[in-house]
C-alpha positions in Angstrom: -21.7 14.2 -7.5 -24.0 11.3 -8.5 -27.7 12.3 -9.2 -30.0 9.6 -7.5 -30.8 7.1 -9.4 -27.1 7.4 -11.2 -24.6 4.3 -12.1 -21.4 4.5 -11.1 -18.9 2.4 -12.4 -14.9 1.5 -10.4 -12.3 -0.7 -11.9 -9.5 -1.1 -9.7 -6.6 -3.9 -8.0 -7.1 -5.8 -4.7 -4.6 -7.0 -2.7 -2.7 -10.0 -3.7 -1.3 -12.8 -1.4 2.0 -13.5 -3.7 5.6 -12.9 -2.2 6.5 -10.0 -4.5 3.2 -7.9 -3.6 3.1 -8.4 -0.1 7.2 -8.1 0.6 6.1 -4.4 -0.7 2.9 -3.6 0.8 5.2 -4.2 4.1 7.9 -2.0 3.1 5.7 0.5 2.5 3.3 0.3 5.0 4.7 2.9 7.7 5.4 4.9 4.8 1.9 5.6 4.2 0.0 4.1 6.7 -2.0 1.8 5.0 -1.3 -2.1 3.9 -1.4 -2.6 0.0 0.1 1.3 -1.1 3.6 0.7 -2.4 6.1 2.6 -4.8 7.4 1.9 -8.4 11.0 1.9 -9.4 9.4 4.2 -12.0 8.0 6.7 -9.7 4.5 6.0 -9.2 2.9 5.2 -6.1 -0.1 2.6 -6.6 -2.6 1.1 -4.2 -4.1 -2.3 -4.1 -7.2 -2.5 -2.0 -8.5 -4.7 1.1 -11.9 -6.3 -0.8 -14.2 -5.8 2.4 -13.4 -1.6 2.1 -14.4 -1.7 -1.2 -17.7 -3.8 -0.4 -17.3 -1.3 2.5 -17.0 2.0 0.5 -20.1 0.9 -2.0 -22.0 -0.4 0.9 -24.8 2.9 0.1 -25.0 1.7 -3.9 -27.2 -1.2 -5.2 -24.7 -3.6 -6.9 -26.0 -4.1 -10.6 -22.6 -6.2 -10.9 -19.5 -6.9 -9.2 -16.3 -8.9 -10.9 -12.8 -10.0 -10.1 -10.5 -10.0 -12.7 -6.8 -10.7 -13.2 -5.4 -7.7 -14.8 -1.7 -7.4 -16.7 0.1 -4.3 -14.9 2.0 -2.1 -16.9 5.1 -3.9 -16.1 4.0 -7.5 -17.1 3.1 -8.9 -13.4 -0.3 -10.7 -13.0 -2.6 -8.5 -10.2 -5.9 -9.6 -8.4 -8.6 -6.6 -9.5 -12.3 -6.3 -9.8 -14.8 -4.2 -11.6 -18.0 -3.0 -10.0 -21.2 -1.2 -11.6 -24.1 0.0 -8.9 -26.7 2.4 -9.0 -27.0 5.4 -6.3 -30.3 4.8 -4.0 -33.4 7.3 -5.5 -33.9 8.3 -2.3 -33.0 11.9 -0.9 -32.2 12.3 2.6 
């Protein structure tokens, strides 16, 4: 629940275009029926995200600012990933 008028911040990874990521995001993809989820050796189960859903998914909040980044993973790979602040309109329906 966001108040109107509220910032919410996201910091997450997008997709990325090299061999190793998108070898997985194939192996997994009838898995989970999405492109970009894939598993870890480890055990986890992680997500890299389409860019247009996220513009998509934020489409209601102002952007205040919006960043790609390279991030270092856990394991030591490069991965595509952006941050994003935006404010909630102050409008009630």
């Amino acid at each position: 629940m966001l108040k109107p008028g509220g910032v919410l911040y996201v910091n997450d990874f997008l997709l990325n275009s090299d061999d190793r990521n998108t070898d997985r995001y194939q192996r997994f993809q009838d898995k989970y029926g999405v492109y970009g989820v894939f598993e870890l050796p480890e055990g986890a189960v992680c997500r890299h995200h389409d860019e247009a859903w996220i513009h998509q998914l934020l489409s209601d909040f102002s952007t205040l600012k919006y960043q790609r980044l390279i991030f270092t993973t856990m394991n030591g790979h490069e991965s595509k990933g952006f941050y994003y602040i935006g404010r909630k309109s102050c409008q009630r329906p």
